[in-house]
VMD Tcl script that draws the C-alpha trace (Angstrom):
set ca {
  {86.29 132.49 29.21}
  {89.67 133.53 30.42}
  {88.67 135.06 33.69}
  {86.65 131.84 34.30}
  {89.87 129.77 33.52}
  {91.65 132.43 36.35}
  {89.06 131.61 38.93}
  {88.84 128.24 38.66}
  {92.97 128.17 38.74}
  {92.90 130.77 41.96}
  {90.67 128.13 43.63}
  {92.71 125.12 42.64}
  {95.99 127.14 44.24}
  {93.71 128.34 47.38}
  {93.42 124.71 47.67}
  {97.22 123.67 47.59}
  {98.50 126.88 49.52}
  {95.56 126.76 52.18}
  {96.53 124.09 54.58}
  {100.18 124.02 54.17}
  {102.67 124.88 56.81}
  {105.31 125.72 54.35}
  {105.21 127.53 51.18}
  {108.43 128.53 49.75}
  {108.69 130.91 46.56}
  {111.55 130.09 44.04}
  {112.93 131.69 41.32}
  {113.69 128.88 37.95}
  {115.51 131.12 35.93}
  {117.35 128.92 33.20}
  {116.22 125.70 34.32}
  {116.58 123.33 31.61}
  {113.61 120.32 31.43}
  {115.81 117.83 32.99}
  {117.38 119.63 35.65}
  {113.37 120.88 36.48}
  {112.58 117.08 36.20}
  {115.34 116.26 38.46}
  {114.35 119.00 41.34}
  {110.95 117.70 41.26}
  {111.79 114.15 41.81}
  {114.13 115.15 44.73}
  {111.22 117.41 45.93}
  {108.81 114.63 45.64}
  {110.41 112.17 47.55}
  {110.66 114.66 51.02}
  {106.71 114.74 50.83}
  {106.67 118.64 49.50}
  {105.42 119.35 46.11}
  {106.55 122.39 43.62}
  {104.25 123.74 40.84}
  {105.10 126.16 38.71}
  {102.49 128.30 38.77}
  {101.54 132.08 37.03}
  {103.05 134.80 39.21}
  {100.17 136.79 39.24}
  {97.28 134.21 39.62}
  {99.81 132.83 42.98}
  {99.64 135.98 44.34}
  {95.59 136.23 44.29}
  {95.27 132.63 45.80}
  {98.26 133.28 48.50}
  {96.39 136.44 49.33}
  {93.17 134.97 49.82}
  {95.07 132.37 52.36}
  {96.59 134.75 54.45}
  {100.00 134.90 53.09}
  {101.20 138.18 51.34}
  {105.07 137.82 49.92}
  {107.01 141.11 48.64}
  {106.26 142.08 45.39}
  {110.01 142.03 44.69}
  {109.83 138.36 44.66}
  {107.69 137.54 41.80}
  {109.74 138.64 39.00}
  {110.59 135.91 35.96}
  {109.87 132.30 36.18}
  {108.60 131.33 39.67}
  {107.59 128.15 41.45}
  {106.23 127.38 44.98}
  {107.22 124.48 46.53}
  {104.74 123.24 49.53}
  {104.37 121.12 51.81}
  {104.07 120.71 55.99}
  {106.88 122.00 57.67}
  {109.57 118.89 57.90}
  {108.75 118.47 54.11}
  {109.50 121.61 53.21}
  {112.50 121.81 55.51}
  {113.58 118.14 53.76}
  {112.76 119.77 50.36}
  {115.24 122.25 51.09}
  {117.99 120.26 51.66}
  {117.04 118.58 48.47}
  {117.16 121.64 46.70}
  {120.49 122.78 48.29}
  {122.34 119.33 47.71}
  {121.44 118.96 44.14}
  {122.60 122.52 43.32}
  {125.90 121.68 45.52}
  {127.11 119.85 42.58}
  {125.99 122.58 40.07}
  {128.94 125.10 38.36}
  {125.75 127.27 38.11}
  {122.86 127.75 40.46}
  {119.45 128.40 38.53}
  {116.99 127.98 41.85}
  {116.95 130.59 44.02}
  {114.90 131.68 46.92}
  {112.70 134.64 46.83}
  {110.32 134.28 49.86}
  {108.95 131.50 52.20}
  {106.20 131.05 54.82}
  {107.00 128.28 57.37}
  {105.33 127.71 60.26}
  {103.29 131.10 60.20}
  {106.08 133.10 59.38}
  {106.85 135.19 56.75}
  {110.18 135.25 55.45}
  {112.27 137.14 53.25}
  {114.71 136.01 50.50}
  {117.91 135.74 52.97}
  {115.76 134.16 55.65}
  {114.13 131.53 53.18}
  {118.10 130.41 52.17}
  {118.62 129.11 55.75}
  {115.60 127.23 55.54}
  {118.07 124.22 54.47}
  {120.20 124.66 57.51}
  {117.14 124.08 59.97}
  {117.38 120.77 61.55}
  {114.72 118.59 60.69}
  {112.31 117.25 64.18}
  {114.21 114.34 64.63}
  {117.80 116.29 64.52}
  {116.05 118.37 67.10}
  {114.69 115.49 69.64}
  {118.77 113.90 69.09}
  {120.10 117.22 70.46}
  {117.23 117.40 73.08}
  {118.27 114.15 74.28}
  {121.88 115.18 74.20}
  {121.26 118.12 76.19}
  {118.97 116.16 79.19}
  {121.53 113.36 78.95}
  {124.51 115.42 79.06}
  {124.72 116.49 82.37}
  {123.38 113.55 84.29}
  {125.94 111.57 82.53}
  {128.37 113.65 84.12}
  {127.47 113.70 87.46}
  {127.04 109.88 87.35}
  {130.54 109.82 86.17}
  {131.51 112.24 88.84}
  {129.93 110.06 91.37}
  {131.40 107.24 90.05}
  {134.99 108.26 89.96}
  {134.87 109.52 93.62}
  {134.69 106.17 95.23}
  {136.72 104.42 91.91}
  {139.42 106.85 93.00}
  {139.79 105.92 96.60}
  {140.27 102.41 95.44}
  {142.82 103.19 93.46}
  {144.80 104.97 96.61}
  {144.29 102.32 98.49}
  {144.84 99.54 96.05}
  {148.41 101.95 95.73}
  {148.55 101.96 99.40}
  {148.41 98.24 99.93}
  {150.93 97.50 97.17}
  {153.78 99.97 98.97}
  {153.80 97.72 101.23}
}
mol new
graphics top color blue
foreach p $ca { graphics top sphere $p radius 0.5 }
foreach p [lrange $ca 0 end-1] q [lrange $ca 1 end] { graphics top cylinder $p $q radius 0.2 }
display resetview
């Protein structure tokens, strides 16, 4: 009965994991109900999900994905949180401002996969830095806009500029 109950979870995680672009692994030690209630609400509402989920059980289904994360990683009271890639990225920054106000962090990174890549646990902490796609397309448009708005305003001041000389011309007398 138990090893039935194993398969059938495997397949329900090989169904969560599968077609995800990010999976992050997290480590809950000490989390009390609330705060756990708390990170899942902030998780929920950036599109990513988080299950807590048996270590050992996670591994088989991640395996049979594609997805192989140290064994290091898997000690204590885990949770993956999943989603595409700008939810996970968002969930991140969820994660990171609600422990900002913490004395005590209790969720920690262990591993990720984002995008196809496998990361490690000090790789998986700067997930939360990563600008989200619309950051990126503002600072795209920054950089295409930034130098044409210079040269117009190069171009502009060369004629504005002999105005002024002349303007100071003509009032000398």
């Amino acid at each position: 009965m138990a090893s039935f109950v194993n398969e059938w979870m495997v397949q329900a995680y090989t169904g969560q994991f599968g077609d995800r672009e990010g999976v992050v692994l997290l480590s809950l030690d000490g989390l009390s109900v609330e705060e756990t209630q708390a990170l899942r609400t902030e998780i929920r509402k950036t599109g990513a999900e988080m299950r807590v989920t048996k270590n050992r059980l996670a591994k088989v289904a991640l395996k049979e994905v594609g997805i192989e994360f140290d064994d290091s990683g898997w000690g204590g009271m885990c949770a993956l949180l999943v989603g595409d890639t700008e939810a996970t990225i968002g969930a991140a920054k969820a994660i990171e401002d609600l422990w900002k106000k913490a004395p005590e962090r209790k969720v920690n990174y262990r591993a990720a996969m984002l995008d196809g890549d496998v990361m490690n646990a000090e790789q998986a902490a700067l997930i939360a830095e990563m600008p989200d796609k619309n950051t990126l397309r503002a600072m795209m448009c920054g950089a295409i806009n930034g130098p044409a708005r210079s040269l117009a305003s190069l171009l502009r001041e060369v004629p504005a500029s002999t105005a002024r000389v002349l303007q100071a011309r003509a009032d000398q007398g």
